[in-house]
C-alpha positions as CSV (number, residue, x, y, z in Angstrom):
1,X,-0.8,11.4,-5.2
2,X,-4.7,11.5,-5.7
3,X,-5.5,14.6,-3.9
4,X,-2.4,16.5,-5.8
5,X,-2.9,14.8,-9.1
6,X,0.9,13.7,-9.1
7,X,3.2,11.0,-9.7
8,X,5.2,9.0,-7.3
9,X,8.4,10.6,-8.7
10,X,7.1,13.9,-7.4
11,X,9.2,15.3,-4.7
12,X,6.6,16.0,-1.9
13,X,5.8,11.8,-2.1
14,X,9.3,11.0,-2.0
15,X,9.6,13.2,1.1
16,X,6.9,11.6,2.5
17,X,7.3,8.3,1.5
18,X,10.9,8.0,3.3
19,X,9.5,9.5,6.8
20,X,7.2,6.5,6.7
21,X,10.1,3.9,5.1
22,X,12.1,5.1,8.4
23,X,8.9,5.1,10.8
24,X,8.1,1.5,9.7
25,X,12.2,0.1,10.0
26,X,12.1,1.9,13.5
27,X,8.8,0.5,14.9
28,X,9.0,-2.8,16.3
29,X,5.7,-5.0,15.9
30,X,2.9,-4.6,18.2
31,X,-0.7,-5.5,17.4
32,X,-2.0,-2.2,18.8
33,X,1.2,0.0,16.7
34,X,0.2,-2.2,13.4
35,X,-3.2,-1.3,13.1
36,X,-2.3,2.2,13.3
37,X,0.3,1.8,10.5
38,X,-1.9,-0.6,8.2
39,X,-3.1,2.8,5.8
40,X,0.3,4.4,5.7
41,X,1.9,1.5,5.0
42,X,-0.5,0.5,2.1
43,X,-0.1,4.3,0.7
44,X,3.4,4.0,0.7
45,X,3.0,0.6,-0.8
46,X,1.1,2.2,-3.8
47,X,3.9,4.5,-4.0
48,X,7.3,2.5,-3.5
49,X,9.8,1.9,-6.5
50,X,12.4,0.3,-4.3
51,X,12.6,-3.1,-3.8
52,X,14.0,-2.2,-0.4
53,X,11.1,-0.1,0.3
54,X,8.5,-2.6,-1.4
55,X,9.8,-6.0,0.5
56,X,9.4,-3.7,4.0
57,X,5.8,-2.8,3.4
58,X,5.7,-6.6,2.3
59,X,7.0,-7.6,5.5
60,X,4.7,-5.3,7.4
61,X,1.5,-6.4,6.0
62,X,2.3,-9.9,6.1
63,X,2.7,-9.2,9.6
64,X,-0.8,-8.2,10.0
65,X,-2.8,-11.1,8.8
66,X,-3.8,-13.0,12.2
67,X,-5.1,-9.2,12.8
68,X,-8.9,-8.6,12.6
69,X,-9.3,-5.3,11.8
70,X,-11.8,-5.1,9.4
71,X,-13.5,-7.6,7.0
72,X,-10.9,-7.3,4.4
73,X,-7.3,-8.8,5.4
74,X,-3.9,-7.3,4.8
75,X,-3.5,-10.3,2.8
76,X,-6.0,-8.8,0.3
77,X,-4.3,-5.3,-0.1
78,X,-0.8,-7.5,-0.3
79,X,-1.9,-9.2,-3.4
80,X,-3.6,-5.4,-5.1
81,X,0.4,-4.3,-4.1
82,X,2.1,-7.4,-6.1
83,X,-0.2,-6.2,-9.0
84,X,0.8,-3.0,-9.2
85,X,4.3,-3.7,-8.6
86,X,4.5,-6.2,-11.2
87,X,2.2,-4.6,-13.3
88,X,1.9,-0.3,-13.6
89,X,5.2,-0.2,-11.2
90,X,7.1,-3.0,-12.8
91,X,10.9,-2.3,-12.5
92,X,10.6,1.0,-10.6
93,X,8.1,2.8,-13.0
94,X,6.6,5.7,-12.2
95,X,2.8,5.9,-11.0
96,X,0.1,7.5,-9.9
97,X,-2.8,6.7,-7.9
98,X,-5.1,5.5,-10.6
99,X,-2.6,3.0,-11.1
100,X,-3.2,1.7,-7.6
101,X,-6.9,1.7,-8.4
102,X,-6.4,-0.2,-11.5
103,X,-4.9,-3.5,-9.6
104,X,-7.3,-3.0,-6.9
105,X,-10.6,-3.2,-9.1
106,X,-8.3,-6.0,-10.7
107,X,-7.1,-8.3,-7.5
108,X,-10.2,-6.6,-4.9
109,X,-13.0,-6.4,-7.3
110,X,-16.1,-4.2,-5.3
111,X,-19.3,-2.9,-6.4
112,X,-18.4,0.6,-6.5
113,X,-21.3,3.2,-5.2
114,X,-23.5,0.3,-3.4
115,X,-23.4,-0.9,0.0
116,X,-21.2,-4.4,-0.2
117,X,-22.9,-7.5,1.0
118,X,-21.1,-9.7,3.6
């Protein structure tokens, strides 16, 4: 959506965004499989308008959290997802990607263009 300046209604996401839908209901749940998923799924995440689609990326990322993969947790990208969904993408809207970065600077506040402190 960023990189083509589009909306999640545009065609090319919706293709995309099914291949992953169906990659993620086919994959059964592995530690080593999940932590390849975790950016797709958040992706399609930002762009889901189903609530089918939505409560499976749910279910994924909630699957994650006893998973240290880096310092944030799924958990934290779960609750940036709820904002958006409730919020920008409320009742199927459409959105794009700045919407995504909205609720994230909302829910995951980070100095942007310094190095975070841990």
């Amino acid at each position: 959506m960023a990189l083509c300046g589009v909306n999640s209604a545009d065609a090319r996401i919706n293709a995309s965004l099914n291949q992953i839908i169906k990659l993620l209901g086919t994959v059964q749940h592995t530690d080593s499989f999940d932590r390849h998923l975790f950016v797709p799924c958040l992706i399609v995440g930002a762009c889901a308008r189903q609530e089918s689609q939505r409560a499976l990326v749910e279910e994924k990322l909630s699957s994650l959290r006893a998973t240290k993969m880096w310092i944030l947790r799924s958990a934290d990208f779960t609750s940036v997802l709820q904002h958006l969904w409730h919020g920008a993408a409320k009742d199927g809207r459409v959105t794009t990607w700045d919407d995504y970065v909205r609720s994230r600077r909302a829910m995951l506040p980070v100095t942007e263009g310094q190095t975070p402190v841990f």
